[in-house]
VEXSEPA-769020 format. One record per residue: residue in one letter; x, y, z of N, C-alpha, C, O in turn. Coordinates in steps of 0.1 Angstrom, whole numbers, plus 2048, in hexadecimal, padded with zeros to 3 digits. Last residue first. Layout:
N
aXYZXYZXYZXYZ/...
END
This chain:
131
x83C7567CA83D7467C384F7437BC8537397B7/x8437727CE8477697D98477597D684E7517DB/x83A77C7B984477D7BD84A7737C785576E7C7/x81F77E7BA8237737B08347777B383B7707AB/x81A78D7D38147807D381E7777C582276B7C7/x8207A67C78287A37CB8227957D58277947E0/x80B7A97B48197A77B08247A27B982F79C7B6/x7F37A87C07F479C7B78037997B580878E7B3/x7F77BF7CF7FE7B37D67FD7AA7CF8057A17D1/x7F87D17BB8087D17C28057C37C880E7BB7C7/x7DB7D27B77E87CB7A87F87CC7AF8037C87A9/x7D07DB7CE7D37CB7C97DB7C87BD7E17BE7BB/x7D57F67D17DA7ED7D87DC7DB7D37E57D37D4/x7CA8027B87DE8037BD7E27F77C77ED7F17C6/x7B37FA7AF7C07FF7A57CD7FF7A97D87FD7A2/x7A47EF7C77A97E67BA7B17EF7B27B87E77AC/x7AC8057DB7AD7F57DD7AF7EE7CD7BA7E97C8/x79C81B7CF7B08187CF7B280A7D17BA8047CA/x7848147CA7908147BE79B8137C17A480D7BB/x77E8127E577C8037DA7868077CF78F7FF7CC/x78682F7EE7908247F278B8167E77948117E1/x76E83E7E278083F7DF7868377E37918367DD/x75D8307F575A8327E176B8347DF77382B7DA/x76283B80C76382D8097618237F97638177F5/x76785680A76E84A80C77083D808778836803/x74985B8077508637FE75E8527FA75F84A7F1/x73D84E81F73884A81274284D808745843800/x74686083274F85483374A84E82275384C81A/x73C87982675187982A75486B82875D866821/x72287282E72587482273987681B73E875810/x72687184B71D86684472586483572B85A830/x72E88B85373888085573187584C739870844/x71989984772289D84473088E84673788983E/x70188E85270188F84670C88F84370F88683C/x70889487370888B86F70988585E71087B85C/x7258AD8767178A887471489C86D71A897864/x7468AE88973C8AA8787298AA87C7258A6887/x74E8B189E7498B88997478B988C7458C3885/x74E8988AE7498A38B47478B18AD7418BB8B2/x74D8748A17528858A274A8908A873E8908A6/x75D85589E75185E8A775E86F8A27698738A0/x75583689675D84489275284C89774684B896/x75E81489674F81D89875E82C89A76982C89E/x7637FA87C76780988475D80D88A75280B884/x7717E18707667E387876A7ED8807727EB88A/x77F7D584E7807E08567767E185E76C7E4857/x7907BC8417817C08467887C98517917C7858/x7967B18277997B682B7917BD83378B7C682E/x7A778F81779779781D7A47A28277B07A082B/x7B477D7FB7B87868057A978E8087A27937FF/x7B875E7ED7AB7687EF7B17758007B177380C/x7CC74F7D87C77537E07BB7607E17B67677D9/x7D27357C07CA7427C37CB7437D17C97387D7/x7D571D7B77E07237BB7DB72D7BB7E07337B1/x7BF70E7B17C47137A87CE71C7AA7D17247A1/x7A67157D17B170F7C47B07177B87A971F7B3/x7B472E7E77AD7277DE7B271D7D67BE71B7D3/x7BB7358097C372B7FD7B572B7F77AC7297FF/x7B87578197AF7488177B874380D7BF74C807/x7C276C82D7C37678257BE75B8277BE755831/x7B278A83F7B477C83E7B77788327B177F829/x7B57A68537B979C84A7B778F8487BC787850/x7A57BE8667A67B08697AB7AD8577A37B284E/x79E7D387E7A67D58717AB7C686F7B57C3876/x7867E28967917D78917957D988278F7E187C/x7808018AD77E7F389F78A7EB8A07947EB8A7/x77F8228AC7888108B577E8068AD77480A8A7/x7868458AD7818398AA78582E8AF78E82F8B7/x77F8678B57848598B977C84E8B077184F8AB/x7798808A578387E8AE7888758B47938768B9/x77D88888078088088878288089978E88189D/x78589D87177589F87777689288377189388E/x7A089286479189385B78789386277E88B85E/x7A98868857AB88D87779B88D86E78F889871/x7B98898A87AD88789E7B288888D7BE88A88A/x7D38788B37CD8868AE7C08818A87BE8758A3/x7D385E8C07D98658C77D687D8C47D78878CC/x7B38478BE7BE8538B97C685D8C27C08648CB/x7BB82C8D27B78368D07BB83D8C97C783C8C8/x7BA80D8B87C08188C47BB8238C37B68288B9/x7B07F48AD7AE8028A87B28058B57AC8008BF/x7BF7D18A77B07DE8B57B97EB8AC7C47EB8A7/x7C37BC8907C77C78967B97D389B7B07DA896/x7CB79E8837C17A78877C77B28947CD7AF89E/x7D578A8697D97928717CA79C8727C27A086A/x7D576585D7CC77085F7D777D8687E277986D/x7E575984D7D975484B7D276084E7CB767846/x80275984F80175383F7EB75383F7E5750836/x8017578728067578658017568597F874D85A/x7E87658817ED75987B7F575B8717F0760867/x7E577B89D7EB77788E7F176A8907F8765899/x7CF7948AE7CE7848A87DB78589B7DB78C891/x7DA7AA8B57CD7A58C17CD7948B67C978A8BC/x7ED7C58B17EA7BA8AD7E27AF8B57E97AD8BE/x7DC7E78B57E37DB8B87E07CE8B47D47CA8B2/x7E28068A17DD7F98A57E77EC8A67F27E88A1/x7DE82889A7E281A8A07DD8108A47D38108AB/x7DE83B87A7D683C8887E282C8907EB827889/x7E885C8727EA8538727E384C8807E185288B/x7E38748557E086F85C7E78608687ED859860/x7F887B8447E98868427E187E84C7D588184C/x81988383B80D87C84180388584780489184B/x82288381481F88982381087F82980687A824/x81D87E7FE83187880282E87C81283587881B/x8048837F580E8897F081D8867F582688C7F1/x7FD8718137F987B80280188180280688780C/x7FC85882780486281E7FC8638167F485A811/x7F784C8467EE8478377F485B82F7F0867833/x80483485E8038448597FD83F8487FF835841/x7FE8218747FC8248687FD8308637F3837865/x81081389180A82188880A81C87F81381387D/x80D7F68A38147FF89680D80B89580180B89A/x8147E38C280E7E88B88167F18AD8227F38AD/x8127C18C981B7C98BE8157D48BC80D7D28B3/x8017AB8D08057B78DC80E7C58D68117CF8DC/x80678D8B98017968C58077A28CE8127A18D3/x82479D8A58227938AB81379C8B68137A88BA/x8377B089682F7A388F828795898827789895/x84A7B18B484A7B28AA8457AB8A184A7A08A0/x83F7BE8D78417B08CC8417B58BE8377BC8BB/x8397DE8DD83A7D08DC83E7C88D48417CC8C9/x8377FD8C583B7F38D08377EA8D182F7E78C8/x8368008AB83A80E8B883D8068C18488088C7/x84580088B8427F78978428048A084980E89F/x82E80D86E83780E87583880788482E80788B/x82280A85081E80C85983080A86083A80885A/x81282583981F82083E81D81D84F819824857/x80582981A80682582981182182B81A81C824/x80582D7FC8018398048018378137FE84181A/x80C8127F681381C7F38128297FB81B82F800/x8097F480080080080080980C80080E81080B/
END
């Protein structure tokens, strides 16, 4: 994910209790970053990560906490199936409801495209890389 970067802050590395920042770049700059702890990983199968407090708010933002969960599945035919499930509740004190409604709507229209234009043709590549 070109526009993310995540980084170790503390604990165990790649492991339960680990946590990371994600900082999420535009333009080469960070424009946000939130954290989370590693709470489940299976190798090669699943990783799941608790949403931490925000330390700053952003975009109208002032707390969120959810999960951020991965999984890979084996298909046949040498395919895999990578899932990506995001479970947030996002709270603000000074959006209106319409206003934050229509921000997250906005988002989540712009993120399906980036997902399939940027994000998945890097991992198909860097999936056929590793065979």
């Amino acid at each position: 994910m070109p526009d993310k970067v995540c980084k170790h802050e503390s604990g165990p590395v790649d492991a339960v209790g680990e946590v990371k920042s994600i900082d999420t770049l535009a333009d080469g700059e960070v424009v946000s970053t939130i954290y989370g702890e590693i709470v489940r990983f299976e190798p090669e199968r699943r990783l799941a990560s608790r949403l931490l407090p925000l330390r700053e708010g952003f975009g109208g933002i002032d707390a969120a906490r959810g999960h951020m969960i991965f999984n890979v599945y084996p298909l046949p035919g040498d395919r895999t199936l990578v899932v990506y499930e995001t479970v947030a509740e996002m709270v603000s004190t000074t959006l209106a409801q319409d206003e934050f409604t229509s921000q997250f709507a906005a988002a989540e229209e712009a993120g399906r495209a980036h997902w399939l234009g940027d994000y998945v043709p890097v991992l198909k590549r860097l999936l056929a890389e590793e065979r």
